[in-house]
ZAMARGU-4260 file (C-alpha; in steps of 0.2 Angstrom, whole numbers, plus 5000, padded with zeros to 4 digits):
<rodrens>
0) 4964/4998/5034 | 4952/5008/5025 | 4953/5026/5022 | 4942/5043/5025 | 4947/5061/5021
5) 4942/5071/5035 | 4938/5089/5036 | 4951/5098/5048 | 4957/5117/5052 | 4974/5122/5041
10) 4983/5117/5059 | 4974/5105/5067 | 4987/5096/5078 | 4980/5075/5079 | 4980/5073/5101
15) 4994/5062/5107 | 4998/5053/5124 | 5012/5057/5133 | 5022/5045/5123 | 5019/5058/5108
20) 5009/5042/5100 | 4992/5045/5091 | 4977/5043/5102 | 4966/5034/5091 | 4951/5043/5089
25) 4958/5059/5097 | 4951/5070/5084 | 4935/5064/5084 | 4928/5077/5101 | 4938/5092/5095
30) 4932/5091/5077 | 4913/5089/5083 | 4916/5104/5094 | 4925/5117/5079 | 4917/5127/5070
35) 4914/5120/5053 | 4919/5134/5043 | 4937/5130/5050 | 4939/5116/5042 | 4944/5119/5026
40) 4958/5108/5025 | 4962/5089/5021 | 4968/5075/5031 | 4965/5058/5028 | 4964/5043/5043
45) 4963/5025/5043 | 4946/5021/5049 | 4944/5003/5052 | 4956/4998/5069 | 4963/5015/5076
50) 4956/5030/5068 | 4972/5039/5067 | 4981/5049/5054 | 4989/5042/5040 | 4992/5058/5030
55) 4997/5080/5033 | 4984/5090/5033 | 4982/5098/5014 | 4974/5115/5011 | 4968/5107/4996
60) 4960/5090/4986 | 4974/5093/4972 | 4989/5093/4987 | 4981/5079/4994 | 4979/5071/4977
65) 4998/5073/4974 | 5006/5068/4993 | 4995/5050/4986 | 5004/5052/4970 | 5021/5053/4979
70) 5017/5039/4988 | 5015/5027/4973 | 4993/5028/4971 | 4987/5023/4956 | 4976/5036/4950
75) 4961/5025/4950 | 4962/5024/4968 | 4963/5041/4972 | 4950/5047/4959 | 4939/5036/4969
80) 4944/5039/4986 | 4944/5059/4983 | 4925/5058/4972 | 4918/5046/4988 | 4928/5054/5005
85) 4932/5035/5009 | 4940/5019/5002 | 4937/5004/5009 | 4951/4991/5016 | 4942/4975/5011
90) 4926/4972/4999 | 4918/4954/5001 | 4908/4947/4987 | 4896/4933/4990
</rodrens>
């Protein structure tokens, strides 16, 4: 599942059914429609099946940088995915 850090307002509440589950892709209409100097915080989604959140929203890059920490990151893999705003799931080589 690759990775994208997405722009979002500080509380910015991913839409669920009435299951309280994720609906993929929910934040995609609300987002477009927001103002973009409300979005000044950090969430990152998985972008390749669902598009659905896989983190909190941050205030910052250095919060997000350590919840990924937490969670056992290599470094490498954060440097890249905070430097690029997405980290790819698979990379083919021919």
């Amino acid at each position: 599942m690759g990775k994208v850090i997405v722009r979002v307002s500080p509380e910015f509440k991913h839409p669920v059914d009435a299951d309280c589950e994720f609906i993929a892709g929910g934040h995609l209409e609300p987002l477009y429609y927001m103002d973009s100097a409300l979005r000044t915080a950090y969430q990152v989604y998985e972008n390749v099946s669902e598009g659905t959140p896989v983190s909190p929203v941050f205030a910052s890059k250095e919060d997000l940088a350590s919840w990924f920490r937490h969670a056992q990151w290599p470094q490498e893999s954060i440097d890249f995915l905070l430097s690029n705003g997405h980290a790819p799931s698979l990379v083919v080589r021919g």
